[in-house]
N, C-alpha and C positions, 0 to 999 in steps of 0.2 A: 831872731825875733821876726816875727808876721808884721809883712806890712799892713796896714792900714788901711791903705785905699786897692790890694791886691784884692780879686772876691775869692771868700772862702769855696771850696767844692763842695761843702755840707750844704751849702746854699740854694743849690739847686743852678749852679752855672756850669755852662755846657763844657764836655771834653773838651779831649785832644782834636777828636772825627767829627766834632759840633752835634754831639747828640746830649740832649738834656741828660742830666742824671737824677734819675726818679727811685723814691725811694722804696725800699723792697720790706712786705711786711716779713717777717718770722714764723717759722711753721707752726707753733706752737697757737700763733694767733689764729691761720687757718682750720684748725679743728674745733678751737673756740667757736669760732660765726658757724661752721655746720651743726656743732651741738645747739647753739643757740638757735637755728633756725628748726631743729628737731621738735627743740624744747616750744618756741613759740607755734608749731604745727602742731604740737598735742594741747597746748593752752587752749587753740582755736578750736579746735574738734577734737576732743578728749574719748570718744568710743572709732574712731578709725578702725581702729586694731576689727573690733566687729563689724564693722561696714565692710570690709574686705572679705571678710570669713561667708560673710552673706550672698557678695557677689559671687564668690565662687562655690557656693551651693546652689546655688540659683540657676548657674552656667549649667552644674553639674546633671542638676535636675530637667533641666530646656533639654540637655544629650540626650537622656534615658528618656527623654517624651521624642523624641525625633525618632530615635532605634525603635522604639514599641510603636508608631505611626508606620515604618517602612517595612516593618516588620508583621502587622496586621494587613498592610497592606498588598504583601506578599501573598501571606494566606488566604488572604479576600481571592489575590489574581487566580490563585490554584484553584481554589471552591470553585470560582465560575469556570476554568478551563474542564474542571471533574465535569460537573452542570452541561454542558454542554456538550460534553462525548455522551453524559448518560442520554442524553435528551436524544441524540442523535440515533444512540442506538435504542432506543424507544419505538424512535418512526424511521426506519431503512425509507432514502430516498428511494420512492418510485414516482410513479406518475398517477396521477390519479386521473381519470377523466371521466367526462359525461359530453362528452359531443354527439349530438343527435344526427348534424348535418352529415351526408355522405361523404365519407373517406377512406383512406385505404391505412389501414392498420401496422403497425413496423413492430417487431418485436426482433433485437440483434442478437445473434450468438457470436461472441468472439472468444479467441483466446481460449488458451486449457480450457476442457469437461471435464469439471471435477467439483466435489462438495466443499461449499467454501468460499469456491471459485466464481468469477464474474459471472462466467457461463455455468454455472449449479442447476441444478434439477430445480430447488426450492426458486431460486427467482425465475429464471425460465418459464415456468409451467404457474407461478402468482402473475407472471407479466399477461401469457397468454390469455388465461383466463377474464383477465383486464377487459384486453381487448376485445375477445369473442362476446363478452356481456355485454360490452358497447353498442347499442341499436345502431349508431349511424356507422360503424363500421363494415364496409361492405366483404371483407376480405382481409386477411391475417398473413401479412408476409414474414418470412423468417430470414432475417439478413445476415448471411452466415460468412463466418473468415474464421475457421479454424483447425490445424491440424488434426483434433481430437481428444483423447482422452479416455474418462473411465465407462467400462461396458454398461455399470450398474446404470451411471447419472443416461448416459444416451438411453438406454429401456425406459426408464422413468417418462423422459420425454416421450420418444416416440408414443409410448400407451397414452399419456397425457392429449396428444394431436390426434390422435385416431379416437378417444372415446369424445374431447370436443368439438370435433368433427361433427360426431353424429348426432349429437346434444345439440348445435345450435344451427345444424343445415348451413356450414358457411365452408366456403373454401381455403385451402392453403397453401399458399405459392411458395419454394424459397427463391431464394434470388442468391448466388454463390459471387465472393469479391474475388480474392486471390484463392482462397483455399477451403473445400469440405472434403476430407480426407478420415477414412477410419471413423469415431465416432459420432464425428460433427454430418458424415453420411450415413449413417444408421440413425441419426434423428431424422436427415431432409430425405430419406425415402417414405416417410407418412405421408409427406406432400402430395397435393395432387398434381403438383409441376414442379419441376427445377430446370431455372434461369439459370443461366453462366454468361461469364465472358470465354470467346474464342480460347483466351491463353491462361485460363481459370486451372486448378490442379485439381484432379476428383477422382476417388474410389481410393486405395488402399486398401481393401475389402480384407483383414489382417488380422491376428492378434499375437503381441508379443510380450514377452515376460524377462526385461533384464536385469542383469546385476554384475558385480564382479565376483573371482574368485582372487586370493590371495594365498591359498598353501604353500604353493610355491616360491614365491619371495619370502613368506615366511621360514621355511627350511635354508633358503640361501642366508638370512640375517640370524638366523639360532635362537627365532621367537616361536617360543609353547606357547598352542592357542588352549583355555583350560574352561572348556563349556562345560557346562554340569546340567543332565535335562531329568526331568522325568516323563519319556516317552521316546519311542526308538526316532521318530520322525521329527522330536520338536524342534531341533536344529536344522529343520529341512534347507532355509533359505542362508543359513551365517554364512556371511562370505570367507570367512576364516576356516571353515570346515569343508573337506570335501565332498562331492556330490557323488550317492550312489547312483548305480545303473537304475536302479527300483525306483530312485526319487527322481533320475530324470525322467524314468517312462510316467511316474504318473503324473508329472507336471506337462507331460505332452499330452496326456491324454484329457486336463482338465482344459487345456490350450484348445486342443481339436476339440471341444465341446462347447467350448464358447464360442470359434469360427463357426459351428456347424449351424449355432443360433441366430450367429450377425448372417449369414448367407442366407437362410429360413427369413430373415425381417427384410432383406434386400428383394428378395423373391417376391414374398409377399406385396408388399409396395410397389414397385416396378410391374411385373406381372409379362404379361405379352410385350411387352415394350422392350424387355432384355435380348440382346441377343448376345447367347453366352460363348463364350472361348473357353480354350484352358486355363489361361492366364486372371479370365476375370476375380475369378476369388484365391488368386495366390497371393494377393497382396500388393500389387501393381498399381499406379497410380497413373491416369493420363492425363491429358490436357483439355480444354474444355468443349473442343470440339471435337475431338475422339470421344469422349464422353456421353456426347449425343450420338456420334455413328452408332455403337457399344449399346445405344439404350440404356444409358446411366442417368442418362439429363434428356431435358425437352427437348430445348432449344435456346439462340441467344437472348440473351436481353437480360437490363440493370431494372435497378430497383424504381425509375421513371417509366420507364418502358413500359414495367407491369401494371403500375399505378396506373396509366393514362391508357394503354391500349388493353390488358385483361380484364383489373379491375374497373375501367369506365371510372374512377373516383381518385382526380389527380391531389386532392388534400391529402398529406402522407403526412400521420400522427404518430408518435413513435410512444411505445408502451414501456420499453424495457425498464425493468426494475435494478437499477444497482445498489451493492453493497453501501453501507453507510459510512459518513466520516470517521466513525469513530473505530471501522475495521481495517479501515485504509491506514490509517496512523500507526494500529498496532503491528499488523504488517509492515511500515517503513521504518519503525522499531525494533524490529529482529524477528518477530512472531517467525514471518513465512522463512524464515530461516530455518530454524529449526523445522518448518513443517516440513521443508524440502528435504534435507538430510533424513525425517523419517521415514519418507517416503523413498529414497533414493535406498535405504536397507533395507525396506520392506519389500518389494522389488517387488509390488501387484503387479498383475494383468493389467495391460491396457492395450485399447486397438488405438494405434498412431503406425 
């Protein structure tokens, strides 16, 4: 029998370890209260189910508007990058001027003579004319540093300097930095002076034509070259095919016909000032004050010099015309790659 005054454990009185004993509902009752709290969530707001279907269209819809924003706006950045290569190649940075007051005129040649090229016929010869239309320019210096280049682009100039020469009654000094060698001196001989430094490099008085041949490694590797031409000579230059005797002589003889010109435009230009050796037109090159002994150059002096003591007009305007942004880009994108390699197998003439 239970005592009476004992307390029951139904009661809610504490263990053995004095912990209350609470009571534990049944699982059966726990899915009870979540359904019920289901059920009184849909009493409350009876279309949820679509309110949610909503949000997530809504969301879906803000995405596809965010993509077509980034995405327009991509195209927008391109348009205006297009826009502005065009624009640039529209107007080739030059200089433009209209300075009345006395100064002394700079137009640079640097770097390869070649079409295309910084040093080009086409800007060279738009720069000079610049400057020679310039009333306050007293005098047109040509500030030269460069090994050389192609025979055609140097004639272009020089006739360019000798016909505005006599068009605008003005003088033309060059002024030589490190190097006028080969073509870059078959321009500065129109001058009616050439400046140097002491240890300046000048003449090459030259022309050469190179390239490689490879028959030989090809026989050793057991690679057939298989050109196919129509003309006995059209393969004249393939570096894969051998060269005859016939196509070396007449490559010499087109060689000595274009040294025979550069020496005729050196002559000419220089004049009694030369004093010639054997060596001068083998292609030799001296220093800047052999240059002067030789009657190749005046005398020394930089591009101050001349401004302040020849031309009397120490304002020095610089004219030169260079290429635009938008050819410099394609060149630092591969362009002059390729131009190089076709040039490298085409293996022109050039005096360097």
């Amino acid at each position: 029998m239970n005592d009476p005054h004992k307390p029951d454990p139904q009661d809610g009185a504490e263990s053995s370890f004095g912990v209350p004993n609470k009571p534990v509902a049944p699982v059966g009752s726990a899915q009870a209260a979540i359904s019920n709290v289901a059920k009184n969530s849909e009493a409350l707001n009876p279309g949820w189910e679509r309110a949610t279907l909503e949000k997530l269209a809504f969301a879906s819809l803000n995405e596809q508007k965010a993509r077509r924003r980034w995405k327009t706006f991509v195209w927008l950045a391109w348009l205006a990058f297009f826009a502005f290569l065009a624009w640039t190649a529209l107007g080739r940075t030059g200089i433009s001027k209209d300075v009345t007051s006395p100064h002394t005129a700079v137009v640079e040649i640097k770097g390869e003579i070649a079409s295309g090229a910084e040093a080009s016929a086409d800007l060279i010869n738009s720069s000079m004319r610049a400057a020679f239309e310039d009333d306050g320019a007293k005098a047109v210096v040509l500030l030269i540093n460069s090994p050389g280049g192609s025979p055609v682009q140097a004639g272009i100039i020089n006739d360019e300097i000798i016909r505005l020469k006599a068009k605008h009654n003005k003088p033309v000094y060059v002024v030589v930095e490190e190097t006028c060698a080969s073509a870059a001196y078959y321009i500065a001989v129109a001058a009616d002076k050439i400046f140097v430094d002491k240890a300046s490099i000048v003449g090459s008085i030259g022309v050469l034509m190179d390239g490689f041949g490879f028959t030989g490694l090809m026989d050793k590797l057991g690679v057939e070259r298989r050109l196919m031409t129509a003309g006995e000579n059209k393969g004249f230059l393939d570096p894969f095919s051998p060269q005859t005797d016939k196509q070396r002589a007449f490559a010499q003889t087109m060689l000595d016909q274009i040294h025979q010109q550069f020496i005729g435009v050196v002559k000419a230009g220089r004049g009694k000032r030369l004093k010639e050796t054997p060596e001068m037109f083998s292609g030799l090159f001296w220093s800047g004050q052999q240059a002067i002994d030789l009657g190749l150059a005046d005398q020394l002096g930089n591009l101050d010099y001349v401004a302040r003591e020849i031309v009397k007009a120490e304002d020095i305007i610089d004219y030169t015309r260079r290429g635009n942004v938008a050819e410099r880009l394609v060149k630092r994108f591969g362009a002059s790659i390729g131009e190089g390699s076709v040039r490298a197998l085409k293996s022109l003439p050039a005096l360097r």
